[in-house]
C-alpha positions as CSV (number, residue, x, y, z in Angstrom):
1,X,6.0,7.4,45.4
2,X,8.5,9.5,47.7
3,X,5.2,9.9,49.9
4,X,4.8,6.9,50.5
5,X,8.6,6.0,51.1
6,X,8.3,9.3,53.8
7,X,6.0,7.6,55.3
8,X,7.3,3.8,55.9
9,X,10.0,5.8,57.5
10,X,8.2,7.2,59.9
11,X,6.4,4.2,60.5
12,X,10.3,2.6,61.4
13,X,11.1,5.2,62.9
14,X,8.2,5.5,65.7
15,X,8.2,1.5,66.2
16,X,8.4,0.8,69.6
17,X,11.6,-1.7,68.8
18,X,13.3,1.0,66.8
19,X,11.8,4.7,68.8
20,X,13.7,3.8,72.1
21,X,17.0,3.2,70.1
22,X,16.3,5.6,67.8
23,X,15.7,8.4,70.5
24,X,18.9,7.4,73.0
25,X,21.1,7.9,69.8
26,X,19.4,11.3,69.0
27,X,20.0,13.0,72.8
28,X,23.5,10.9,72.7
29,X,24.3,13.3,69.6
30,X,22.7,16.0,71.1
31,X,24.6,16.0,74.1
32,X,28.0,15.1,72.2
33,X,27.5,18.1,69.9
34,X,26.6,20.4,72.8
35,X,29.7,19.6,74.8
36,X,31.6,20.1,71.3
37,X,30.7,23.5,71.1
38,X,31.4,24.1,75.2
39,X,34.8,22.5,74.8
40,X,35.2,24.7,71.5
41,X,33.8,28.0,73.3
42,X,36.5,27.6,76.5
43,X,39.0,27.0,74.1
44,X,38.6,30.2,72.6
45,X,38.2,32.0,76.0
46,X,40.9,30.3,76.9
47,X,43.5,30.0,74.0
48,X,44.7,33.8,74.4
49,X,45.6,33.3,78.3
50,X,47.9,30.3,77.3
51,X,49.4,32.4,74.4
52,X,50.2,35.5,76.3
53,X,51.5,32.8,79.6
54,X,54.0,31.5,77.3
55,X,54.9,34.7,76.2
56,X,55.6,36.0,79.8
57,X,56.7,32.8,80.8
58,X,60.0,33.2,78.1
59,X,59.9,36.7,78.5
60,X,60.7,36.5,82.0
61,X,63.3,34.1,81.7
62,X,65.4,36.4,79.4
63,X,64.7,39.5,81.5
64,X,66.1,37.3,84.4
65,X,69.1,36.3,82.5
66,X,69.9,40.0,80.6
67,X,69.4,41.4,84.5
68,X,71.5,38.7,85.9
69,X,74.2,39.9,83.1
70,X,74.0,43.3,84.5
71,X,75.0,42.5,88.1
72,X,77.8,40.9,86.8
73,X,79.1,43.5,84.7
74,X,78.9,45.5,87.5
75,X,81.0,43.5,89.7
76,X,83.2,43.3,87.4
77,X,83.7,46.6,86.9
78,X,84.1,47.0,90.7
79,X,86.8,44.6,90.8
80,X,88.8,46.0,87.9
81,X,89.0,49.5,90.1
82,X,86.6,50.6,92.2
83,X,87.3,54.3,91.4
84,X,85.7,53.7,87.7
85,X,82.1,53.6,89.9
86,X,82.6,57.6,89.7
87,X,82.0,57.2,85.8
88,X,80.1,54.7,85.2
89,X,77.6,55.1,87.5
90,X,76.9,58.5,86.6
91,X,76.5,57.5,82.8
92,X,74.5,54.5,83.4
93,X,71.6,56.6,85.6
94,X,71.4,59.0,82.7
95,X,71.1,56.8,80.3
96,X,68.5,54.9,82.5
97,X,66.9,58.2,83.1
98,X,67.1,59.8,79.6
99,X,65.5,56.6,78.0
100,X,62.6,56.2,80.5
101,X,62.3,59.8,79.6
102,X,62.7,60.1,76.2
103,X,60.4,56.6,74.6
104,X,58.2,55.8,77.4
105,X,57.8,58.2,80.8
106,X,55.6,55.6,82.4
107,X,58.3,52.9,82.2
108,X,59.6,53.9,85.0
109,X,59.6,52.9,88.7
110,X,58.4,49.5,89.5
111,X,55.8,48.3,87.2
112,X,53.3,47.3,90.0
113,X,51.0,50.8,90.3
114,X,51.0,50.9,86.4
115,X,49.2,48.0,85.7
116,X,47.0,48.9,89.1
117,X,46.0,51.9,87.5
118,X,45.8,49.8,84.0
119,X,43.0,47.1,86.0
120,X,41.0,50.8,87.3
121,X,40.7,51.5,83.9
122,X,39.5,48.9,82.2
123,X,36.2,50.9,82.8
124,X,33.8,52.1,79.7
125,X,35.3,55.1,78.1
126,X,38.6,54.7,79.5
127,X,40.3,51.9,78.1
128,X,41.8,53.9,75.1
129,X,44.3,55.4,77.9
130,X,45.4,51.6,79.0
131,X,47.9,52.0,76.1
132,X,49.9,54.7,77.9
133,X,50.7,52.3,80.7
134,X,51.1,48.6,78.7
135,X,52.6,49.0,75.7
136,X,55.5,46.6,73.7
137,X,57.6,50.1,73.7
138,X,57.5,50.0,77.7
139,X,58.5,46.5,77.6
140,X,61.4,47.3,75.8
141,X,62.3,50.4,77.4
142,X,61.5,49.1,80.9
143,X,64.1,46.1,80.0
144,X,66.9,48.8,78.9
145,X,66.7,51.3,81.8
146,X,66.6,48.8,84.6
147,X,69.5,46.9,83.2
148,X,71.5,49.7,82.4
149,X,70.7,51.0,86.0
150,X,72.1,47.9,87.8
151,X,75.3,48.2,85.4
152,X,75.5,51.1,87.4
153,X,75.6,49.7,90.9
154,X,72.0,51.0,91.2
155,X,69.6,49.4,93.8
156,X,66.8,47.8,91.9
157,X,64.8,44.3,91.4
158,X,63.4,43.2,88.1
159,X,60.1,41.5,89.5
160,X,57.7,44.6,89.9
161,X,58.8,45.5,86.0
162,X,58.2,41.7,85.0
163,X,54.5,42.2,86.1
164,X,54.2,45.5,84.3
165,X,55.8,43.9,81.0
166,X,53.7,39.9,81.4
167,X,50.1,42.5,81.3
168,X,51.8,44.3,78.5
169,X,52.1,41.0,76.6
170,X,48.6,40.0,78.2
171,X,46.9,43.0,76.8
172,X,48.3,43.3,73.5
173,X,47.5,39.4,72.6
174,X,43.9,40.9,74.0
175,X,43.9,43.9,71.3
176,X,45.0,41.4,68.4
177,X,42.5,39.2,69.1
178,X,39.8,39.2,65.9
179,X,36.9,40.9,65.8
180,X,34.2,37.7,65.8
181,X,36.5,36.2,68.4
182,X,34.3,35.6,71.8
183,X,34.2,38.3,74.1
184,X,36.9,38.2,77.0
185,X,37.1,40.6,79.8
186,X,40.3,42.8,79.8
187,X,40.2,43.5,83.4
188,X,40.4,39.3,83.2
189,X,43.7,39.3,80.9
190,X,45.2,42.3,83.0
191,X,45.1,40.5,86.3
192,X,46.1,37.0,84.5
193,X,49.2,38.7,82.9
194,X,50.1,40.6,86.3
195,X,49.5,37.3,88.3
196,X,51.6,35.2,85.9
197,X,54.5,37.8,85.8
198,X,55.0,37.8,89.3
199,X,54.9,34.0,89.6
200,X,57.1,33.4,86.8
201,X,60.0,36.3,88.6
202,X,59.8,34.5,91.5
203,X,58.9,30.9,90.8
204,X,55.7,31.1,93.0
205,X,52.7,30.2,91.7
206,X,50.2,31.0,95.3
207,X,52.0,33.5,95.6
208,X,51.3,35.1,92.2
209,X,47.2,34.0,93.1
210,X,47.4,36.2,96.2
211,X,48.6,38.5,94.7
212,X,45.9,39.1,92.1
213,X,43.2,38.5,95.2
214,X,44.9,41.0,97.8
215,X,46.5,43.5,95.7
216,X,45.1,43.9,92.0
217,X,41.2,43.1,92.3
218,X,38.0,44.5,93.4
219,X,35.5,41.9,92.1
220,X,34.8,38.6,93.1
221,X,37.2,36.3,92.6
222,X,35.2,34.0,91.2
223,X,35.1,36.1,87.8
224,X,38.3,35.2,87.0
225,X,39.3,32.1,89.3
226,X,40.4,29.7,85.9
227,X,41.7,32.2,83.3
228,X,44.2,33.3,86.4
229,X,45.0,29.3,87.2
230,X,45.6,28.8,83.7
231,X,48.0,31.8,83.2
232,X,50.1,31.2,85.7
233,X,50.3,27.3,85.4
234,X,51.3,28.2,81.9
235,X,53.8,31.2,82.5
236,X,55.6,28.9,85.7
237,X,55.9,26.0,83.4
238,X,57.4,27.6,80.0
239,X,59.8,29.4,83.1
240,X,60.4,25.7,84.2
241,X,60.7,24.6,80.9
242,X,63.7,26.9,79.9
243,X,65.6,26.9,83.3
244,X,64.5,23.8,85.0
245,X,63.1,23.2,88.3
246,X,64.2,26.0,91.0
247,X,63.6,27.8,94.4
248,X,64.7,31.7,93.8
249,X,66.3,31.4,97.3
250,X,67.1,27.1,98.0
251,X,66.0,25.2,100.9
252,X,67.6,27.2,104.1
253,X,67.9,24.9,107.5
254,X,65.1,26.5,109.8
255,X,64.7,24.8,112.8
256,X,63.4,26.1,116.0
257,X,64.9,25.7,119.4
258,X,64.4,28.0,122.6
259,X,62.1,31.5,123.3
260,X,64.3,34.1,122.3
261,X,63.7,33.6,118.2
262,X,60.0,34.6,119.2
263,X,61.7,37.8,120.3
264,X,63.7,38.5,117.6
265,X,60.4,37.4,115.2
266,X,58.7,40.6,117.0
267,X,61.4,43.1,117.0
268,X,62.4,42.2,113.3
269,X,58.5,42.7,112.8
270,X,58.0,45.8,114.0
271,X,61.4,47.5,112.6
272,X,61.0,46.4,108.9
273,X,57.3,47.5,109.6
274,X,58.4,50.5,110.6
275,X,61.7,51.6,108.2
276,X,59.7,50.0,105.5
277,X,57.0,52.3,106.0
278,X,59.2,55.6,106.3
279,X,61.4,54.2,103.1
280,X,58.3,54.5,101.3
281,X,57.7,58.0,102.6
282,X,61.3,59.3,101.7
283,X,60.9,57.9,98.1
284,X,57.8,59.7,97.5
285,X,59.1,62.8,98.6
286,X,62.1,62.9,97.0
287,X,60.1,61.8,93.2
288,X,58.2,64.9,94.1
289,X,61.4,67.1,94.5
290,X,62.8,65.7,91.5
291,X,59.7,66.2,89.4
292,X,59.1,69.7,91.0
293,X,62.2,71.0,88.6
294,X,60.2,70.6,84.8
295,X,63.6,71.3,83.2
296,X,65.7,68.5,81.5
297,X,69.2,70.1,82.9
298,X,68.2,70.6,86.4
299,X,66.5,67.0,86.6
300,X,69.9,65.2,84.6
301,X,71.8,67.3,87.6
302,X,69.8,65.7,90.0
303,X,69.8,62.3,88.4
304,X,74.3,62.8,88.2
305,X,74.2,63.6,92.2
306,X,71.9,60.1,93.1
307,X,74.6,58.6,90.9
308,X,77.6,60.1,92.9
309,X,75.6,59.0,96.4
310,X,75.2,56.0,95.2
311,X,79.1,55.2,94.0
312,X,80.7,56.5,97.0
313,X,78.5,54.0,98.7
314,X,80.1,51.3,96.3
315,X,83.8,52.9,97.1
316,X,83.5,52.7,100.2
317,X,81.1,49.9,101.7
318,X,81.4,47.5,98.5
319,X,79.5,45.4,96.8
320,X,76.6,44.3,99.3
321,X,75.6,48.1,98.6
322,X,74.7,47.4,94.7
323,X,72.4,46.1,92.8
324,X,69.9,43.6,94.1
325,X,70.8,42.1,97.0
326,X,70.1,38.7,96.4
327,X,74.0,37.9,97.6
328,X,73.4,39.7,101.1
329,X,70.0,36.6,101.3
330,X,72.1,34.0,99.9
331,X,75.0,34.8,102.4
332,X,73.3,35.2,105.5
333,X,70.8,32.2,105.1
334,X,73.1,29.7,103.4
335,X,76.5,30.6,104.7
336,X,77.8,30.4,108.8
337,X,78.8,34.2,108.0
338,X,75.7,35.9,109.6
339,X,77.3,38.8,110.8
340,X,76.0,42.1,108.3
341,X,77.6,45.9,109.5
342,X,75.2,47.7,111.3
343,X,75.0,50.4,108.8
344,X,74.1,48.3,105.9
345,X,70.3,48.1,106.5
346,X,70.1,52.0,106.3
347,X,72.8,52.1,103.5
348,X,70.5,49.7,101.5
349,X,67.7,52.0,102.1
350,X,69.1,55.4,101.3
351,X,70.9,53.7,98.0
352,X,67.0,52.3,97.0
353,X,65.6,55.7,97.6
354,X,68.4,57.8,95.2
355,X,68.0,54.8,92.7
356,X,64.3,54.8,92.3
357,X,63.2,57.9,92.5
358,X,65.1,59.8,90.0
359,X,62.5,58.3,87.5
360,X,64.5,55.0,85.8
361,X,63.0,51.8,85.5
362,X,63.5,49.1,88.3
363,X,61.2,47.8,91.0
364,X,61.9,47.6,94.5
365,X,60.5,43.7,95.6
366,X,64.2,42.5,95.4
367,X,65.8,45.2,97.4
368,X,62.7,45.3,99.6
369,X,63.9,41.5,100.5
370,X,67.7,42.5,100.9
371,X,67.1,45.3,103.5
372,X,64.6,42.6,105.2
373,X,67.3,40.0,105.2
374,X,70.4,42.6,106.9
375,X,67.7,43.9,109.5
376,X,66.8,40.2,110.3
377,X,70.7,39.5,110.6
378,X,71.3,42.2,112.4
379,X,68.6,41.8,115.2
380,X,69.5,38.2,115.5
381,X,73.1,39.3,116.0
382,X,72.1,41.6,118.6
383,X,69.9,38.9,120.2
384,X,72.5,36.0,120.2
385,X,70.6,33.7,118.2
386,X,72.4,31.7,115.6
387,X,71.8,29.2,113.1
388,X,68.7,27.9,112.1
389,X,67.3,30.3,114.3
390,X,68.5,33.4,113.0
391,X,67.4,31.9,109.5
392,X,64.2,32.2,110.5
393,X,64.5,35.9,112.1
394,X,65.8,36.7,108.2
395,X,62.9,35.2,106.5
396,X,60.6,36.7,109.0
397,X,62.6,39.8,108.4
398,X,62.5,39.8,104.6
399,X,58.6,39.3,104.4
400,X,58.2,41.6,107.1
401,X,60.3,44.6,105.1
402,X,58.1,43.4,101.8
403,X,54.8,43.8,103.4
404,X,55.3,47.5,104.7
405,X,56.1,48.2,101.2
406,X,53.6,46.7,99.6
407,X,50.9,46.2,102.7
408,X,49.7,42.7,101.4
409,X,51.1,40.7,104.3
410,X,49.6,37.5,102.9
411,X,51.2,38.2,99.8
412,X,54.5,38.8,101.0
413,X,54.0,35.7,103.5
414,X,53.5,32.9,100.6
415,X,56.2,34.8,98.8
416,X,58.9,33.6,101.0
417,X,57.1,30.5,102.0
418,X,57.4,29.4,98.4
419,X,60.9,30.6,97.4
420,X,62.2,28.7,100.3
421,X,59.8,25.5,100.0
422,X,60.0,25.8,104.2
423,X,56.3,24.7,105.4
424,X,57.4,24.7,109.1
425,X,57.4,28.7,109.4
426,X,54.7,29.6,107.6
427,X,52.9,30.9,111.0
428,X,56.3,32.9,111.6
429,X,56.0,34.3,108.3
430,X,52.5,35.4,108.7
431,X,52.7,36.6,112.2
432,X,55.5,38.7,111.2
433,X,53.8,40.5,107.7
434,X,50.7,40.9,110.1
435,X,52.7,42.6,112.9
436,X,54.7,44.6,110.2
437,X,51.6,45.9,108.6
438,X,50.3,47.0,111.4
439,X,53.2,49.1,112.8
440,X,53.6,50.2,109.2
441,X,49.8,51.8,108.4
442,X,50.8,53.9,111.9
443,X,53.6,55.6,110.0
444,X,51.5,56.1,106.2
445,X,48.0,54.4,105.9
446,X,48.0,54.2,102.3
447,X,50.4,52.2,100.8
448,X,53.5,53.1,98.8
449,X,52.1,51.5,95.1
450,X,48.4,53.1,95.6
451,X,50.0,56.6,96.2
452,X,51.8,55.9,92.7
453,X,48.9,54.5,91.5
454,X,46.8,57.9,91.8
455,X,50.0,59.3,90.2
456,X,50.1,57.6,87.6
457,X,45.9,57.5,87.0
458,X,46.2,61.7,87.0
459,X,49.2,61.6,84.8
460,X,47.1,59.3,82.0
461,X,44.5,61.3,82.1
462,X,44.9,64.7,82.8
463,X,45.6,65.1,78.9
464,X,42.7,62.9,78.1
465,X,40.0,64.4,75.9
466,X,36.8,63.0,76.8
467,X,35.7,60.9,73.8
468,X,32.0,61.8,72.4
């Protein structure tokens, strides 16, 4: 009986009024239940790269604000009496120091040539020594010290230690992902997370694309084209999300009228190229100084003199020598009072060097941008131009001084195109990172962040037994 009930069925079934129907319906579910499992696949490739964006994105947002409070305090300190710079100042940079030095020695600096060094190992056998440079203890840590730094009139930015805390979050959501979850590549989530720190700082998502393309990766981009869109997206939005809609610098008038801006363009170029460039050098040498002395007295001595450097700047040049700089951008692009003191650039730069290399946290992208900004105010002073004009020579100027720092002129070029939402001097912009870079691998060919980041590769693994 259930034989012969098998085989009406087939004979239904293969009936040339119900086989075409029949068949249609079978690759319809076919197709359906294949695309299931796609969609469900990219979801779970994709799930822990929106996780960790949010993360970042939030993240970023109260670094910003718990910075922003620190700048504040600072001028407010100033204004009570100036004189209290000689105190506090010294006690914040220890504190900055001692932290970084007790918890978590590779929170310090920028951020940027740590997670560098983080992508380059990502190789077999060494991924066990990623932890030393991402880690939610350097998150916290590099938080602490660079705030506490800035309380004390130090010269620092919080954008390089952003990208070194947004792959910390990327790489521990990679690490607490289950063990039958689908494979994902941690060079991928490294590179995401930097990507989507830098673009949730700043508010500039292209910018945080070049970024990955010209400064963090060696593979094709290809490899990791929509993990890296979907990070940043992410990261920008929840940033959006919590602060609303903004431009880290506003919409500054830059219209162009007569020859003598392309001037100024050039000789802005060529001197942040070139200061830029030697800044670098003179931070380097003086970290090796300060690390040539192993013991904790002589180094906290050294650490009390940047301090005392750095407040008698504050006494006696005030407030445009602390902290971040953003005020010294704000003032000369948005206000009619252009006009910066001659000595300021090099004040800027000498305060940056004493404030980063004694070993706290803080990154140098922010004061990079400041000491761009007074050069470009200062050469369009010198060459008469005003207005619009001379906003331009600043901009120029700022992505200029960022590109001999870094040496990713494209980079640094979409970096102030977006912040400033100006499409009209985008060729300015580039012409002046490419003429910076330039003049800037004549005074060091290797960059600043890939000395560090040979540093900091030695330093991980010079204590590293080889695993069998």
């Amino acid at each position: 009986m259930e034989y012969r009930i098998k085989r009406k069925l087939i004979a239904i079934r293969t009936h040339k009024w119900v086989a075409r129907p029949y068949k249609y319906l079978r690759r319809t579910y076919d197709k359906a239940a294949q695309t299931n499992a796609h969609l469900k696949d990219q979801l779970l490739e994709f799930l822990p790269y929106i996780v960790a964006a949010v993360i970042t994105g939030a993240l970023a947002v109260g670094y910003s604000a718990i910075f922003h409070l620190s700048e504040e305090l600072s001028f407010f300190i100033y204004r009570q009496n100036k004189a209290l710079m000689f105190i506090v100042t010294p006690v914040m940079f220890l504190l900055s120091w001692w932290l970084v030095r007790r918890y978590a020695p590779l929170s310090k600096g920028s951020g940027i040539p740590q997670v560098m060094a983080a992508v380059e190992l990502t190789e077999p056998n060494k991924t066990h020594l990623i932890k030393k440079l991402l880690s939610l203890r350097i998150i916290l840590i590099k938080i602490l010290s660079s705030a506490v730094k800035v309380v004390g009139g130090g010269i620092a930015g919080r954008e390089g230690p952003t990208i070194q805390i947004s792959s910390s979050i990327f790489n521990k959501i990679y690490h607490w992902l289950p063990s039958w979850w689908m494979p994902i590549s941690q060079r991928n989530m490294l590179i995401a997370g930097a990507a989507s720190g830098l673009a949730a700082a700043f508010n500039t998502p292209l910018g945080g694309i070049i970024f990955a393309i010209e400064e963090l990766s060696k593979f094709h981009f290809r490899n990791y084209i929509y993990p890296l869109f979907i990070a940043i997206i992410i990261a920008g939005l929840t940033a959006q999300g919590l602060t609303g809609s903004y431009l880290y610098l506003g919409y500054p008038i830059t219209d162009i009228s007569g020859f003598k801006v392309y001037g100024g363009i050039l000789v802005v170029a060529a001197a942040c190229g070139f200061l830029g460039a030697k800044m670098c050098n003179w931070i380097l040498a003086f970290m090796r100084f300060v690390n040539g002395y192993k013991n904790t007295l002589k180094q906290g001595a050294i650490v009390v003199a940047c301090a005392l450097v750095v407040a008698t700047f504050i006494y006696f040049l005030g407030t445009e020598t602390m902290g971040s700089g953003k005020e010294i951008m704000e003032r000369t692009l948005f206000t009619a009072n252009k006009t910066v003191d001659w000595y300021l650039p090099f004040v800027r730069i000498g305060g940056l060097v004493t404030s980063f290399g004694f070993g706290g946290a803080g990154g140098v992208f922010a004061p990079s941008l400041s000491s761009g900004a007074s050069l470009g105010a200062l050469v369009a002073e010198w060459f008469g131009i005003t207005g619009s004009n001379a906003n331009i020579v600043i901009l120029v100027g700022m992505a200029s001084f960022l590109t001999a720092v870094t040496r990713a002129p494209f980079t640094s070029a979409i970096i102030i195109f977006e912040m400033t939402d100006r499409h009209s001097i985008i060729f300015f912009l580039l012409l002046g990172t490419l003429v910076s870079n330039i003049i800037a691998v004549t005074v060091h060919k290797r960059s600043f962040y890939s000395i560090l980041k040979e540093n900091y590769l030695h330093e991980v693994e010079k204590d590293d037994v080889p695993q069998k």
